[in-house]
N, C-alpha and C positions, 0 to 999 in steps of 0.2 A: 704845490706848484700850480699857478692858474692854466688853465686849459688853452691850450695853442689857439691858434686862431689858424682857417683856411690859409690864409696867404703864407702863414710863419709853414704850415705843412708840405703848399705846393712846393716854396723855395726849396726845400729838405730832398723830399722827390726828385725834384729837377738837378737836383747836385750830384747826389746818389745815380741818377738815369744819365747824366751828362762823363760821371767818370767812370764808370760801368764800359767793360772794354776798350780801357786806353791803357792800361797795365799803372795807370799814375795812383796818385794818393789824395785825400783829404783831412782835415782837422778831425776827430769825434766830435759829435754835436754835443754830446753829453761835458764835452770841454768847454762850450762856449758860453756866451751869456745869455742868458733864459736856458740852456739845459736843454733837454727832450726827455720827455719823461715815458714811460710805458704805454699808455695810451695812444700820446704821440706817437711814436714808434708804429705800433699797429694803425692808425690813420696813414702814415706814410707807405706802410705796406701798401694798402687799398690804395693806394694813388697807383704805386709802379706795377699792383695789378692792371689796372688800368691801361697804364702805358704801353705797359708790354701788348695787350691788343689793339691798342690805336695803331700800333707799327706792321702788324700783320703776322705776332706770333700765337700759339694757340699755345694753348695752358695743357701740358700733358702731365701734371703730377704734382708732387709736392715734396719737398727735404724736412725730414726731421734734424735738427741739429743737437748741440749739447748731450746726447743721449747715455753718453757714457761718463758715466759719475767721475772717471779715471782721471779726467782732466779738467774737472771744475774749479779746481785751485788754481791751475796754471792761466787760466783767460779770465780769472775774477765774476766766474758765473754758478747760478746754484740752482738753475733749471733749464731743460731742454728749452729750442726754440722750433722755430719753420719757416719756410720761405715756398717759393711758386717752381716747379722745372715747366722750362719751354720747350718746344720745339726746337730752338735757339740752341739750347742749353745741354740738351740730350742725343745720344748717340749709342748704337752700337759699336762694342769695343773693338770686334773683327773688324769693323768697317771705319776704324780709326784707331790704331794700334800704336799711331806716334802721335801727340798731339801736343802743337807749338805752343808756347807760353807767353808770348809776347804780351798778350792782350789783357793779365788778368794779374794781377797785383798781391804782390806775396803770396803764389799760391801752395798750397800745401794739399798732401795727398790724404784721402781716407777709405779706405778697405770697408765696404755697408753690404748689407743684404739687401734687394730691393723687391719689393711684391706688387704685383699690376691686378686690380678688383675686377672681377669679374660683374661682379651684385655688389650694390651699397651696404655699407655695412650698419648695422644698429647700433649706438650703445648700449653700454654693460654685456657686451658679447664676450665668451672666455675663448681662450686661446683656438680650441675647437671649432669655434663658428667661427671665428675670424676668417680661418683658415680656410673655411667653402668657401668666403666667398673670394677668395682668391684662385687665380687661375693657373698663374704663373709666380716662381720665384726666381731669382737670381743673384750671384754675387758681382760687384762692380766696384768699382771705384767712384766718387765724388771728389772732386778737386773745388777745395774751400776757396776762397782769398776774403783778406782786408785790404779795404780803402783807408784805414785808418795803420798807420807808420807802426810795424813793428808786431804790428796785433794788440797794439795798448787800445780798449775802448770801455762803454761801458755796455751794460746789459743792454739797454732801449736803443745802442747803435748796433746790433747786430742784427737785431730785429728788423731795425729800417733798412738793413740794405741785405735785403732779402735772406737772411739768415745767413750771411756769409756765400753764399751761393756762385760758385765759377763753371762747373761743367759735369754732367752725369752721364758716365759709362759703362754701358752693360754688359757683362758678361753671359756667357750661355743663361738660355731660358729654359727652367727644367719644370714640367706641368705636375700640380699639386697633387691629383685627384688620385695618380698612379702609386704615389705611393705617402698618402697622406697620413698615417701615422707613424711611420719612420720620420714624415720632416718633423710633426709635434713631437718629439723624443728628441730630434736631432738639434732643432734650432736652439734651446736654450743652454747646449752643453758640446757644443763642439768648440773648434781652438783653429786658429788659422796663425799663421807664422810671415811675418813682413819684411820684405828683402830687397836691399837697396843694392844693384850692381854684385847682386849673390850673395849679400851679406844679411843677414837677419838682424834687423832692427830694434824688432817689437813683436811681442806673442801677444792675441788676446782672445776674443772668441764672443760667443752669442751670449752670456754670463756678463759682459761687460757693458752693452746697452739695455739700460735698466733693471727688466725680468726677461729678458729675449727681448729681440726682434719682436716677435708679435704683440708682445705688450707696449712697444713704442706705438701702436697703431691706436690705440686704446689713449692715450695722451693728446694723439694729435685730435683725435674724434672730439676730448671733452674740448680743450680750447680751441676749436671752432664751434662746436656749441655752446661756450660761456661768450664767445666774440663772432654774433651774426653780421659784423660789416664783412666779412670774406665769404666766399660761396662754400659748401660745405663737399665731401666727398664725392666723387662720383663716379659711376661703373665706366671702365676706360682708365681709370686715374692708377698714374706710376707712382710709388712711394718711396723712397729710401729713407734709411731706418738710424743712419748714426753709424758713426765710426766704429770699427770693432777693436782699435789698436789707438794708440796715440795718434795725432796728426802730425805729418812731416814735412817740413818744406823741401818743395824739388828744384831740381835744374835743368837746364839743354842737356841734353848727348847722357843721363838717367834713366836704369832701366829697374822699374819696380816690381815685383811679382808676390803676389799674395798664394801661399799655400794653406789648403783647408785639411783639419782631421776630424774625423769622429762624423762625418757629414759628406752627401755624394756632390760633392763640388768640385770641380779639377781647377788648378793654379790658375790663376788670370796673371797676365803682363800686362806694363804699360811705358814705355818708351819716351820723353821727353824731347823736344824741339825748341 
C-alpha cells in the first residue's frame, strides 16, 4: 500500500481527537478506501501525541494493550499494542470509585497490574532489573472503548486511536523494594477472580499477559525502540500492562471487583455511572 500522505494522516487524528469523549462512533479506517496501514497507524499516534499537549494535558504513562494471548481470536489481533495515559485519563481509584460512562463508547472493563519507573529502564533487562527500577506497583482497572461499532476493526485502527484507551484507575500503591522478591515469585503466578454485581465472571492471573506483567514491559521498550517517531520511557512514567481476564462490557448502576490470590493485593471495586 503507498505511504499516507501528511494531510490523509492529519484528517485521521482529527476524527479519532474530534470523537474521543462524545461516547459516539466512527467507521474503521481500515474499512474505507485507501485503508490505513500499520505505519499509518503509528504516524497518527504521533499526531494525537501531539494534540493531547497542544490542549494542556501532560503525558503520565503508557497502556500496553492486546497482552493477553486469551483474546486475540475474539478482536482479530495477533500482537500487543500501546497507546499514551494523560493526565486526562488517569485517576486514583479512592478518589473515584464511581465513574460515569457517558463520554466513552462501548466501554469495557480490564483488571491490569500497573508499575510507575523510578530509573529508565535499558533493554535486554530480565525480570530482576526491571524490577529496580520500579518504585511502585499496583492493581487497577483500565476501561478500554471503541470508536469503531461493535468492536469490529482492524489491527492499524486500534493503534490510531490510542490503543483503545478510555480511563486508568489505580488502585492501592504498594513499594517494590520492601518486598522485592516475593513480587518476582508473585507476579507471574498469581490468579485474580472478576465479579460482576457478586458474580464471578472470569479468573485469570499474571500467566495470562504474556510471560507476566513484567515481561509486558520488555515489549513495549523494543517497539519504541524499533519506532523512534514517539519519545521513549521515562523515570515518572506509569505503565499498565494488559488485561489479566477477558474484557467486559459495563453499564450505569454496575459494580465490579477484582479479587487477587497467590499475591499481596487486596480486592479493588469499581462502580458504574
Amino acid at each position: 500500500m503507498q505511504t499516507m500522505s501528511d494531510v490523509e494522516i492529519n484528517t485521521i487524528a482529527n476524527e479519532i481527537l474530534a470523537a474521543l469523549g462524545t461516547g459516539g462512533a466512527i467507521t474503521p479506517f481500515t474499512a474505507r478506501p485507501g485503508g490505513l496501514t500499520a505505519e499509518g497507524a503509528s504516524r497518527v499516534l504521533a499526531r494525537l501525541h501531539a494534540a493531547f499537549l497542544a490542549r494542556g494535558e501532560t503525558i503520565v504513562g503508557r497502556k500496553i494493550g492486546f497482552t493477553n494471548r486469551g483474546i486475540w481470536a475474539q478482536y482479530g489481533v495477533d500482537a500487543p499494542n500501546w497507546g499514551f495515559v494523560t493526565d486526562r485519563t488517569v485517576c486514583d481509584l479512592a478518589a473515584r470509585p464511581v465513574l460515569p460512562l457517558a463520554t466513552l463508547s462501548e466501554p469495557r472493563i480490564e483488571p491490569e497490574i500497573m508499575f510507575r519507573f523510578a530509573r529508565v529502564p535499558a533493554p535486554g533487562m530480565d525480570d530482576a532489573a526491571l524490577l529496580d527500577c520500579i518504585d511502585w506497583l499496583a492493581a487497577g482497572y483500565e476501561i478500554v472503548q471503541s470508536l469503531y461499532p461493535q468492536w469490529k476493526f482492524g489491527v492499524p485502527d486500534t493503534a490510531a486511536q490510542n490503543a483503545m484507551h478510555g480511563a486508568l484507575l489505580i488502585g492501592p500503591r504498594h513499594a517494590v523494594a520492601a518486598r522485592r522478591a516475593d513480587w518476582l515469585r508473585e507476579l507471574p503466578r498469581f490468579t485474580v477472580d472478576l465479579a460482576r454485581d457478586g458474580e464471578v465472571v472470569d479468573r485469570g492471573g499474571g500467566a495470562s499477559v504474556l510471560e507476566g506483567p513484567l515481561s509486558t514491559l520488555r515489549y513495549l521498550m523494543q517497539r519504541l525502540a524499533d519506532d523512534p517517531r514517539h519519545p521513549s520511557l521515562a523515570a515518572g512514567e506509569i505503565v499498565s500492562t494488559g488485561t489479566l481476564t477477558k474484557a467486559f462490557p459495563v453499564k450505569p448502576g454496575e459494580t465490579w471487583t477484582a479479587t487477587f490470590a497467590g499475591i499481596l493485593l487486596a480486592p479493588i471495586t469499581l462502580r458504574f455511572a
